[in-house]
C-alpha positions in Angstrom: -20.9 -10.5 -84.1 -18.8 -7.9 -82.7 -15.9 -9.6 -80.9 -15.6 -7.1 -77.9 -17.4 -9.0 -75.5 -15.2 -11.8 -76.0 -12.3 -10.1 -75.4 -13.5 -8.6 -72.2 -14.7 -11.6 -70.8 -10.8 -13.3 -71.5 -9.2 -10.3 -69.8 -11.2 -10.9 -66.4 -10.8 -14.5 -66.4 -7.0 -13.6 -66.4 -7.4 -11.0 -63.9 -9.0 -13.0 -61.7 -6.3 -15.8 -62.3 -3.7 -13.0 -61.2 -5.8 -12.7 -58.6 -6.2 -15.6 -57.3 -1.6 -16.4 -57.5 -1.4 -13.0 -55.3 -4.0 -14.5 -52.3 -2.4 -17.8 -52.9 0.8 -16.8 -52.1 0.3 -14.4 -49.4 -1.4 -16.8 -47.8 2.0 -18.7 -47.3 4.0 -15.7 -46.5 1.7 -14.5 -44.0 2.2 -16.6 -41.4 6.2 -17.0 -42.2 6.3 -12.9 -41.1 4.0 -13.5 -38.3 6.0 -16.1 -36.7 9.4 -14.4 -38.0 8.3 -11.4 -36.0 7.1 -13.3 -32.8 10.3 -14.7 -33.0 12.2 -11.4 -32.8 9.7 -9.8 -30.4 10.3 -13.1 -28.3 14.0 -12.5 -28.5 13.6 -8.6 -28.1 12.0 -9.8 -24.4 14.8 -12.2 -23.5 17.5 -9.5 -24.2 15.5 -7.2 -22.3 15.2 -9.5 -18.9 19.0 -10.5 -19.2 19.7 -6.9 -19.6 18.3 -6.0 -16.5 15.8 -3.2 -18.2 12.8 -5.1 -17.4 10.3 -2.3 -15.8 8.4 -4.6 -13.5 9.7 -7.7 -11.3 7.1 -9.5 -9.5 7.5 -12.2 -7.2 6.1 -16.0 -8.4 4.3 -13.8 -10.9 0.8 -16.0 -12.2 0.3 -16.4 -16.0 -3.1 -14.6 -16.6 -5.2 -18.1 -16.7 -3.6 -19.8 -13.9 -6.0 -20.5 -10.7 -4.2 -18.6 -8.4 -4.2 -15.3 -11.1 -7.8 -15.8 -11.3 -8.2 -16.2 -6.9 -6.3 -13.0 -6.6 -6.7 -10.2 -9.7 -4.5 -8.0 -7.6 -1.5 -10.6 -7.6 -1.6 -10.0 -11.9 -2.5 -6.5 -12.5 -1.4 -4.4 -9.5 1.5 -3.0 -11.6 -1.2 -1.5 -13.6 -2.7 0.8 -11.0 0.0 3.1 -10.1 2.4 5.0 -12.8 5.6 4.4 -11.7 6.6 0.7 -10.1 8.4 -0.2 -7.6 10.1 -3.3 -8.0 10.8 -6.0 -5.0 14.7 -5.8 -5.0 16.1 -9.0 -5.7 17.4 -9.9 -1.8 14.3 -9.5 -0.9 13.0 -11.8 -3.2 15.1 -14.6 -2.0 14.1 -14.2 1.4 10.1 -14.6 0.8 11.3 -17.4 -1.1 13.6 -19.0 1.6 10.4 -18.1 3.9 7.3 -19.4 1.6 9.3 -23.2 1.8 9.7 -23.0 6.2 5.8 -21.8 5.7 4.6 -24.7 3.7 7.4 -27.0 6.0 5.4 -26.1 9.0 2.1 -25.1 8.1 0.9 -28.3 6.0 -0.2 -31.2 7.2 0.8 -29.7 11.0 -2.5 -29.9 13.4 -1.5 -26.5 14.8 -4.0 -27.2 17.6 -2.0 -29.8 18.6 1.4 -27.5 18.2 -0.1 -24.7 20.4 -2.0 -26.8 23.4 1.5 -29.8 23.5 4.5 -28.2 21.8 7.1 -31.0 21.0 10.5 -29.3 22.5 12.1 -31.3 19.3 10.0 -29.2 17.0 11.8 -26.0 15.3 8.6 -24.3 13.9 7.8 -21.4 15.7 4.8 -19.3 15.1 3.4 -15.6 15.6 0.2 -14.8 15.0 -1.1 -11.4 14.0 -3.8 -10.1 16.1 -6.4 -7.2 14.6 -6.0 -3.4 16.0 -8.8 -0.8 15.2 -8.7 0.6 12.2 -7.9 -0.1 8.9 -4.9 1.4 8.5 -4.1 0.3 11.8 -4.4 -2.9 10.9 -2.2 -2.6 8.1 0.4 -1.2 9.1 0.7 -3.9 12.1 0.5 -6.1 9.9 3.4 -5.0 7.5 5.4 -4.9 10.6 4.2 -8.3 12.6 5.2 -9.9 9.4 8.7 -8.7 8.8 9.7 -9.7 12.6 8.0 -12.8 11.5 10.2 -13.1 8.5 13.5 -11.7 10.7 12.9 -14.1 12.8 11.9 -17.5 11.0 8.0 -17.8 12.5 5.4 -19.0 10.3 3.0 -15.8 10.1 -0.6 -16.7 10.9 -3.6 -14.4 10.7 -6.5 -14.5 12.9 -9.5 -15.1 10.5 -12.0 -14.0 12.6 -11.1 -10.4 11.8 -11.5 -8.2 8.8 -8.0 -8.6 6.9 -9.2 -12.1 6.4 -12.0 -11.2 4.1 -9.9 -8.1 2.4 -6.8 -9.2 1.6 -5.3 -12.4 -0.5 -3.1 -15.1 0.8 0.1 -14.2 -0.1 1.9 -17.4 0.2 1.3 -20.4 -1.6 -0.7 -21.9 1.2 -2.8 -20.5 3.6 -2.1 -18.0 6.2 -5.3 -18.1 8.0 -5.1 -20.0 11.7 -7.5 -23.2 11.4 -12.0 -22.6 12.0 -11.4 -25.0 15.0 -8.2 -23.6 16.7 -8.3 -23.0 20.3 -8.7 -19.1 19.7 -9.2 -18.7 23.9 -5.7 -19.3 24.1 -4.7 -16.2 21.6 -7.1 -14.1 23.3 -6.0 -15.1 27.4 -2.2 -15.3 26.5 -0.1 -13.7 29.0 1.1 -10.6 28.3 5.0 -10.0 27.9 5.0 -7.2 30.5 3.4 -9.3 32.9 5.9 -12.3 33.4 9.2 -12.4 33.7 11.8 -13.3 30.6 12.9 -16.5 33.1 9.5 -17.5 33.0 8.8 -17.3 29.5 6.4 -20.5 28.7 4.9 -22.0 25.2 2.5 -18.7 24.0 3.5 -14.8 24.7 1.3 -12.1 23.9 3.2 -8.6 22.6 1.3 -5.8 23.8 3.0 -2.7 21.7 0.6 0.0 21.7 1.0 3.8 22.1 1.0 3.4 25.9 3.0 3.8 28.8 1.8 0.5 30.1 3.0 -1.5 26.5 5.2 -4.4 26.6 8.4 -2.0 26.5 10.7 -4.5 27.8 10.6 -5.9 24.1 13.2 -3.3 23.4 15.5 -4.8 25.3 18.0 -7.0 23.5 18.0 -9.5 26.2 14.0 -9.9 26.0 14.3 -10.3 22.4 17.1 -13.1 22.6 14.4 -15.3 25.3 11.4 -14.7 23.0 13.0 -17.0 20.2 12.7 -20.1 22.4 8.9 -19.4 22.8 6.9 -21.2 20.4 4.0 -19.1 19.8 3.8 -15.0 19.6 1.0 -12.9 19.9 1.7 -9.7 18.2 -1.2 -7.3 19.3 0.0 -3.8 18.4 -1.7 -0.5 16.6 1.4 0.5 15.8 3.9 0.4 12.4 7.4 -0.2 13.9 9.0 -1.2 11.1 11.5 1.9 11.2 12.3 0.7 15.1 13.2 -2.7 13.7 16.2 -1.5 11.9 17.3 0.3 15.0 18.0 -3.5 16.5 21.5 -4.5 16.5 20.6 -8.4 14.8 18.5 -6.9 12.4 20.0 -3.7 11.1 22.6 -5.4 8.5 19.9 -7.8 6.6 16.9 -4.7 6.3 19.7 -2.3 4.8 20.2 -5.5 2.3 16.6 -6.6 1.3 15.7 -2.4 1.3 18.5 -0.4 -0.2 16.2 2.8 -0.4 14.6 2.5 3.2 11.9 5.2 2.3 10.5 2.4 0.3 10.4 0.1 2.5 6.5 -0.7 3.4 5.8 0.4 -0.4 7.9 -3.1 -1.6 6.5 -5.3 1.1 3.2 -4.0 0.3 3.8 -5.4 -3.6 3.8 -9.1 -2.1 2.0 -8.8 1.8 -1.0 -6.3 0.9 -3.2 -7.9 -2.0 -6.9 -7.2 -2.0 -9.5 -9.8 -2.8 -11.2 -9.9 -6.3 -14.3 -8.3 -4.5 -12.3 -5.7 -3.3 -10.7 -5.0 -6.5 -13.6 -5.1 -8.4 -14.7 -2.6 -6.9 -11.3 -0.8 -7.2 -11.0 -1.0 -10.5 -14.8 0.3 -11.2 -14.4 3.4 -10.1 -11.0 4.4 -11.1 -12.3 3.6 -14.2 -15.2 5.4 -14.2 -14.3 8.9 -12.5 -10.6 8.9 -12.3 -9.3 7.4 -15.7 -9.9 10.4 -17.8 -6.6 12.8 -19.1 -5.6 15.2 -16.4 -3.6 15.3 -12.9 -5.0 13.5 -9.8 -5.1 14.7 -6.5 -5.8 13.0 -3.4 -7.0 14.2 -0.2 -7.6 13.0 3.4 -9.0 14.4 5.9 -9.4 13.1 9.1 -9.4 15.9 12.4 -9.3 14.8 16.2 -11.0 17.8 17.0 -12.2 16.8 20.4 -11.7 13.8 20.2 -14.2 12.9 17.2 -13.0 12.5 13.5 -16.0 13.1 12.0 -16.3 16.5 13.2 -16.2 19.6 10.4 -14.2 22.3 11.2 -14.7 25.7 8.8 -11.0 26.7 9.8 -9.8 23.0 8.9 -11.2 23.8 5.6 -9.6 27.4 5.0 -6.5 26.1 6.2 -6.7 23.0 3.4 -7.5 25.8 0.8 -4.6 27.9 1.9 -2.3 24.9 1.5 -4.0 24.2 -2.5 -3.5 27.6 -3.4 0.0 28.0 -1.6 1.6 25.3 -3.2 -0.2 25.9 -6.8 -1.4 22.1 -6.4 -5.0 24.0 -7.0 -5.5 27.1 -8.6 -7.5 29.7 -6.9 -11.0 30.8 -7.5 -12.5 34.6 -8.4 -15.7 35.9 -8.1 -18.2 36.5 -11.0 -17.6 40.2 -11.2 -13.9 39.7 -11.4 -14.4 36.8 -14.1 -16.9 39.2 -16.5 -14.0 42.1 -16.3 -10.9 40.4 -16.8 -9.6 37.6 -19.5 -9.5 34.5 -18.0 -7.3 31.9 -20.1 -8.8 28.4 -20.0 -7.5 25.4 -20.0 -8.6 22.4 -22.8 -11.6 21.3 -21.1 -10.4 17.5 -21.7 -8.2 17.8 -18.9 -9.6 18.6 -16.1 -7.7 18.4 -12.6 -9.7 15.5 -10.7 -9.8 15.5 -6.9 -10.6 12.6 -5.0 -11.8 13.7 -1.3 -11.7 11.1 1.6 -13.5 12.2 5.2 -15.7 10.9 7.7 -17.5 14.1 7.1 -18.8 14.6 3.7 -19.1 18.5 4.5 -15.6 18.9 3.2 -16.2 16.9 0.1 -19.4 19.5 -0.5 -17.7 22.8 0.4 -14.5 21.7 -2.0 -17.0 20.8 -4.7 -19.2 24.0 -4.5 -16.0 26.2 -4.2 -15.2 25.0 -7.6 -18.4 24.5 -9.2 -20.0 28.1 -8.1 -16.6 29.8 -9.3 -14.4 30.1 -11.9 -10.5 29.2 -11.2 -7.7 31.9 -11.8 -6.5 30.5 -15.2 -9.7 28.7 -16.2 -8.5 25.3 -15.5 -11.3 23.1 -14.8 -11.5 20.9 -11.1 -13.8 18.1 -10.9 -14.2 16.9 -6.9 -15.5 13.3 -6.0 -15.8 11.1 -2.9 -16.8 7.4 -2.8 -18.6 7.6 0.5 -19.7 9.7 3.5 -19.9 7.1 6.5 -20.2 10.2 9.0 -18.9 7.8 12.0 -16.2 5.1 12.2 -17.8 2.1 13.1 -16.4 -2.1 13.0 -18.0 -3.2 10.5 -17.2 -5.2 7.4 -18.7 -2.9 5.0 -16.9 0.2 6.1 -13.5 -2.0 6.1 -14.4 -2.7 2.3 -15.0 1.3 1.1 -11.8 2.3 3.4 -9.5 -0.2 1.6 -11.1 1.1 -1.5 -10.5 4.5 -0.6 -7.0 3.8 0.3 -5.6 2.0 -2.9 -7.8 4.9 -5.3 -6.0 7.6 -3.2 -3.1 5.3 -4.3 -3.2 6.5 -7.8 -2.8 10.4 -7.6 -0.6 12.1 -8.7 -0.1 14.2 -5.6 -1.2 13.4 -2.2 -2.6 15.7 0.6 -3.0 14.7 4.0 -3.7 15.2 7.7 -0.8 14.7 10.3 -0.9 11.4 11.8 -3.5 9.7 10.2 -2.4 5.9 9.4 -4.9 5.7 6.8 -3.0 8.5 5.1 0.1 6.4 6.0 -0.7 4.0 4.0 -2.1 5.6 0.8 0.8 7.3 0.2 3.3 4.3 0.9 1.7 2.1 -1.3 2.3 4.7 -4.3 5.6 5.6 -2.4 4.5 9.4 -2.8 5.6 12.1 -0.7 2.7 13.6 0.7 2.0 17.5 1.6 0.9 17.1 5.2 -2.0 19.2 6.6 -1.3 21.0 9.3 -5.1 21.1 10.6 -4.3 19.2 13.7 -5.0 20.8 17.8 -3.0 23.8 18.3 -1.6 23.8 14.8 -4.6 26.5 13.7 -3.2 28.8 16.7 -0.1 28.9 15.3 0.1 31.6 12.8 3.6 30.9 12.1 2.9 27.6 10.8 2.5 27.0 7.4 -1.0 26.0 5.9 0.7 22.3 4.9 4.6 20.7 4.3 6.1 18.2 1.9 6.8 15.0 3.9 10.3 14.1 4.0 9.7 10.4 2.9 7.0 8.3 1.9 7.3 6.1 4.6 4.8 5.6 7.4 5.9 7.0 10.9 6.5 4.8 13.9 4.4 6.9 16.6 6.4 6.5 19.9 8.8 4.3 19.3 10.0 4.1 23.0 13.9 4.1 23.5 15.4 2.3 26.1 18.7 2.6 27.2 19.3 -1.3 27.1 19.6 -1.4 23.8 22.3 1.2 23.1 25.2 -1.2 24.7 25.4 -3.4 21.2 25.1 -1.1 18.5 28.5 -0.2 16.8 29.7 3.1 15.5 28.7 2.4 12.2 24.8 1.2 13.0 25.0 4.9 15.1 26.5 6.6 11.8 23.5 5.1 9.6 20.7 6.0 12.4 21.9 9.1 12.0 21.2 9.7 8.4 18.6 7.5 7.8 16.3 7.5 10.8 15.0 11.0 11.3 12.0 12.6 13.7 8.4 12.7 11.9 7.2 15.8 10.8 3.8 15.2 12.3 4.8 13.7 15.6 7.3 15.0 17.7 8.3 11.7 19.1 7.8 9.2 16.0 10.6 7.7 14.4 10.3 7.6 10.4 13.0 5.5 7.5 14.1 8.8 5.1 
């Protein structure tokens, strides 16, 4: 017999014993690597915290399957949305925490009906509740600002549930912030207004009436009015204003802002990381459609456009419109288009068509979305670069409802994410889109008489991305305890808005 086979048959047993030794002992060096390098990525991490390099700092931040991470999506993953992030700075992150133990002190286990209807004069808690404006942004801003006087002030911020923010945002605290189904909500709505009583006869519930009227609750200015208010148990804050730039222009409060916000034009953007979280349905929704039109390679840009053109902002205005393409083109945030003779006689060098500049568009009045869009679908731009438009919805009138709440907060936080921002003078919903990304926006000048001005340029770069306070009212009662040094930092710090002559905005 020929012996080959044999022979062939001993080399692959002994192959596959050499085998078998190499999978054998990988098998036990495997997991020593693995947990060796876990080890140094786990070590890697800690350096990086105690270094101070760490890119993100969020306050009580949930692990990823803990029930309040799951309650609120936003809470976990809104350092994902926007490409640079702004981190809390570290004395303000003591304060929430100082204030999230007086909120759980006063708010659990306390029959707040009780608290409001037979306040016990022993009792320290004191409590102001935030009452709705109109308008989303609006009611954002207010209540960014009724919850930092809240939190200058020790009261336990409470939120009406019976209006929209309820059933938008997340509960930022560790307990609730909503006012009880079966409070007595007559005595929010009949408080007396501030303006209407004087400070001497201040009793257990106040209503602040700070809106952009002469016939507002001005006297809050007033040092002296401030001082009585602490001894009043309950605050209504109705306002459809931000004044969170006119709170660091009060004496008592001046020192401890500058401290919790050392760059002031970031002021709202910060609170915003912990105060302004939007409810899973709300981010859902959010995250849907960033994903599917805005997530591809490219630059974003985001418009709003919002005219008071006789005193309806739905209206469409054709010079509005030049005017916004005047201010693309101007300021190269758009290129130009040509005409189809012009593009079949001269070279036209085009961009990869992978990235694409996409251009989110945010109106009443879906007429400006559909003129952008067939600008830049019927023609070719200057260098070729391709320009996709969307928009998300086309309500065509502002209305109360729920619904319309939901698609402007969506709107909002998507406009979030450009790149670069474009928007119309003093629109709050414009305010806040660009604070939460703390972007400096180009500002539209579309507004009134700004079209008769020829001098006037088509749009300007804001100075800070900070809302502005419209009319923030000065009083001369409040000048006689400022010192030279709160005078010196007004003065570089708190300048005039670009888009409102009177306002007041932190730069």
């Amino acid at each position: 017999m020929d012996a080959m086979p044999f022979v062939k048959i001993f080399l692959n047993l002994k192959l596959l014993k050499v085998v078998l030794v190499v999978l054998l002992f990988t098998s036990l060096l495997v997991p020593t690597l693995v947990i060796r390098n876990l080890s140094i990525a786990h070590k890697s991490s800690k350096d990086c915290l105690r270094s101070g390099k760490s890119a993100q700092f969020v306050i009580n931040p949930p692990i990823s399957n803990s029930p309040n991470a799951r309650t609120c999506l936003s809470r976990e993953f809104q350092q994902n949305l926007w490409k640079e992030v702004h981190t809390i700075p570290a004395p303000l992150s003591k304060a929430l925490g100082e204030y999230e133990k007086m909120h759980e002190r006063c708010y659990l286990g306390r029959n707040l009906t009780q608290a409001i209807l037979h306040p016990d004069p022993r009792d320290h808690c004191r409590y102001l509740v935030h009452a709705e404006a109109d308008g989303l942004g609006n009611r954002l801003l207010t209540l960014a600002t009724a919850f930092m006087y809240s939190l200058l002030t020790n009261r336990v911020f409470l939120v009406d549930r019976r209006g929209h923010l309820s059933k938008l945002l997340c509960e930022p605290f560790n307990h609730s912030w909503l006012l009880p189904e079966d409070f007595p909500y007559h005595l929010i709505d009949k408080a007396p207004k501030l303006g209407t009583i004087n400070n001497s006869e201040l009793g257990n519930i106040v209503r602040l009436f700070l809106v952009n009227a002469e016939t507002g609750d001005q006297r809050f200015f007033c040092p002296e009015t401030r001082s009585d208010l602490e001894d009043v148990p309950w605050i209504i804050w109705a306002s459809n204003l931000y004044y969170v730039p006119r709170l660091f222009t009060f004496p008592e409060f001046w020192i401890r802002l500058t401290i919790w916000f050392p760059d002031v034009s970031l002021t709202f953007t910060q609170l915003s990381k912990y105060l302004l979280l939007p409810q899973n349905h709300v981010w859902h929704k959010i995250t849907r459609l960033r994903s599917s039109y805005l997530s591809t390679p490219g630059k974003q840009l985001g418009m709003q456009v919002r005219l008071h053109h006789r005193g309806d902002p739905a209206v469409f205005h054709r010079p509005s419109l030049e005017r916004i393409l005047q201010c693309l083109t101007e300021n190269k945030l758009l290129s130009s288009v040509v005409n189809v003779d012009f593009a079949k006689n001269n070279s036209i060098r085009y961009e990869e068509p992978k990235k694409p500049i996409k251009v989110m568009v945010t109106s009443l009045q879906v007429k400006y979305y559909e003129e952008l869009k067939n600008n830049f679908m019927n023609y070719p731009t200057a260098d070729g670069r391709l320009i996709e438009v969307h928009t998300f919805s086309s309500d065509g009138v502002q209305t109360d409802s729920l619904e319309q709440a939901v698609n402007a907060m969506v709107e909002i936080w998507l406009l979030s994410t450009s790149d670069v921002f474009v928007s119309s003078s003093c629109s709050t919903f414009g305010y806040v889109a660009q604070a939460l990304a703390g972007l400096r926006p180009y500002i539209l000048n579309i507004q009134g008489d700004d079209l008769e001005n020829c001098e006037l340029t088509a749009c300007s770069v804001g100075q800070s991305s900070d809302p502005c306070n419209h009319y923030p009212f000065f009083r001369d009662c409040e000048d006689l305890e400022k010192t030279k040094a709160h005078f010196e930092w007004e003065k570089l710090h708190i300048k005039g808005c670009q888009d409102e002559w009177e306002g007041i905005q932190l730069a």
